[in-house]
C-alpha positions in Angstrom: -10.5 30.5 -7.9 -13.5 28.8 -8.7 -12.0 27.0 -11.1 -8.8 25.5 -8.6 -11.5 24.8 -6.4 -13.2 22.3 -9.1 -9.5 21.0 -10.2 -9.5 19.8 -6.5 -12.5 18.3 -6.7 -12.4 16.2 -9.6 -9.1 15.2 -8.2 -10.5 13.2 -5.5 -12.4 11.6 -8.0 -9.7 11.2 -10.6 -7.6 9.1 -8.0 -10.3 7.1 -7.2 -10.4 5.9 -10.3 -6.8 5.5 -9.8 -6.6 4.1 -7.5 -9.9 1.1 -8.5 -7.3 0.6 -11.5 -4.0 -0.2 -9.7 -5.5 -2.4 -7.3 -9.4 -3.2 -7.8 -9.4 -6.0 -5.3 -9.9 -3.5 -2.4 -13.2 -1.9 -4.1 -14.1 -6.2 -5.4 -14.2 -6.4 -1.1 -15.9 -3.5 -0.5 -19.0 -4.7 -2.5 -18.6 -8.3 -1.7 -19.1 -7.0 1.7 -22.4 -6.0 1.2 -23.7 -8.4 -1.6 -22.5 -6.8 -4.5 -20.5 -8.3 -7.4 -16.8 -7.5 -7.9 -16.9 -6.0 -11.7 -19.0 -3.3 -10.8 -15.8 -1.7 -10.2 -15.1 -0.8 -13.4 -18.5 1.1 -13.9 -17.3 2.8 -10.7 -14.5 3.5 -12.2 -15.7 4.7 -15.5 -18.1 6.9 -13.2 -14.9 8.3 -10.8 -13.4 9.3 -14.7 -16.8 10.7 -16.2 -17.2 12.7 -12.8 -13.7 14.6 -12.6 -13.9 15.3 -16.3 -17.5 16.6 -15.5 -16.6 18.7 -12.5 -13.6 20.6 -14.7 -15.4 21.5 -17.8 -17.5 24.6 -17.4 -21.1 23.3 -19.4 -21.0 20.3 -17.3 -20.5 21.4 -14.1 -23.9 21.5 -12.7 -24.8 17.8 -13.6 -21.7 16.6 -12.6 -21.7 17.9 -9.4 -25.4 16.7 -9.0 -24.3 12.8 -9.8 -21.2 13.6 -7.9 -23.0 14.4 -4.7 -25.2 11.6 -5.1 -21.9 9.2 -6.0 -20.3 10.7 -2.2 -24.1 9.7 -0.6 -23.9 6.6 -1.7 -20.5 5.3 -1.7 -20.6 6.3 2.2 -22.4 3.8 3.1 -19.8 1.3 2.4 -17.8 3.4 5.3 -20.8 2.7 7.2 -18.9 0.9 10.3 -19.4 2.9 13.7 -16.6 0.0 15.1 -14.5 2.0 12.9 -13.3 5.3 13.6 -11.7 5.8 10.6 -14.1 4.2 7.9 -16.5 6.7 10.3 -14.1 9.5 9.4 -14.3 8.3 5.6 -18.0 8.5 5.9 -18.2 11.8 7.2 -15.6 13.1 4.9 -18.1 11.8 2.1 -20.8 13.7 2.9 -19.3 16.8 3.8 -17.9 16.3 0.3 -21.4 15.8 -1.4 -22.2 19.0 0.5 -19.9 20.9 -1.3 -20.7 20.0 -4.4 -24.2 20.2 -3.8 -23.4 23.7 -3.2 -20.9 23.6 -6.4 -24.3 22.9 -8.5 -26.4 25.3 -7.1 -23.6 28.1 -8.2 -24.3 26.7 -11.8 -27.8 25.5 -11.8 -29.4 25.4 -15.3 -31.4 28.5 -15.4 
């Protein structure tokens, strides 16, 4: 079970990096939006890979679901837009995510 429950996981992140490969344009506006440069995508992306690979592999689970959590924290605030009921929903979704990882790493906290 527990390991389904990380398959789903890393699946989220796994078509993020998806979906910053198919069409990286939408991510390029994302960080324009805020100040950021458009080819810090493909670190994103690299990150979205590195992250699902992370949360399915047994040794790595802990620090992957650490960064993972933190990745959800921060990439919420890009959904940041209380105009916006459904970038809102987005950036609630996020952090209920990094919640569940969070509790993901404690489950397999280095002893």
């Amino acid at each position: 079970m527990n390991l389904v429950g990380r398959i789903l996981l890393a699946g989220l992140f796994l078509s993020g990096a998806v979906q910053k490969a198919l069409d990286p344009a939408v991510v390029q506006g994302l960080l324009a939006g805020v100040g950021l440069p458009g080819w810090l995508v493909w670190p994103a992306l690299a990150a979205n890979l590195a992250l699902a690979l992370g949360l399915i592999l047994r040794r790595t689970v802990w620090p992957a679901a650490l960064a993972a959590a933190a990745y959800c924290a921060v990439t919420s605030l890009f959904h940041l837009q209380p105009q916006d009921g459904w970038q809102m929903s987005i950036f609630v979704k996020n952090w209920a995510i990094a919640g569940g990882l969070l509790t993901l790493a404690a489950a397999y906290r280095v002893r």
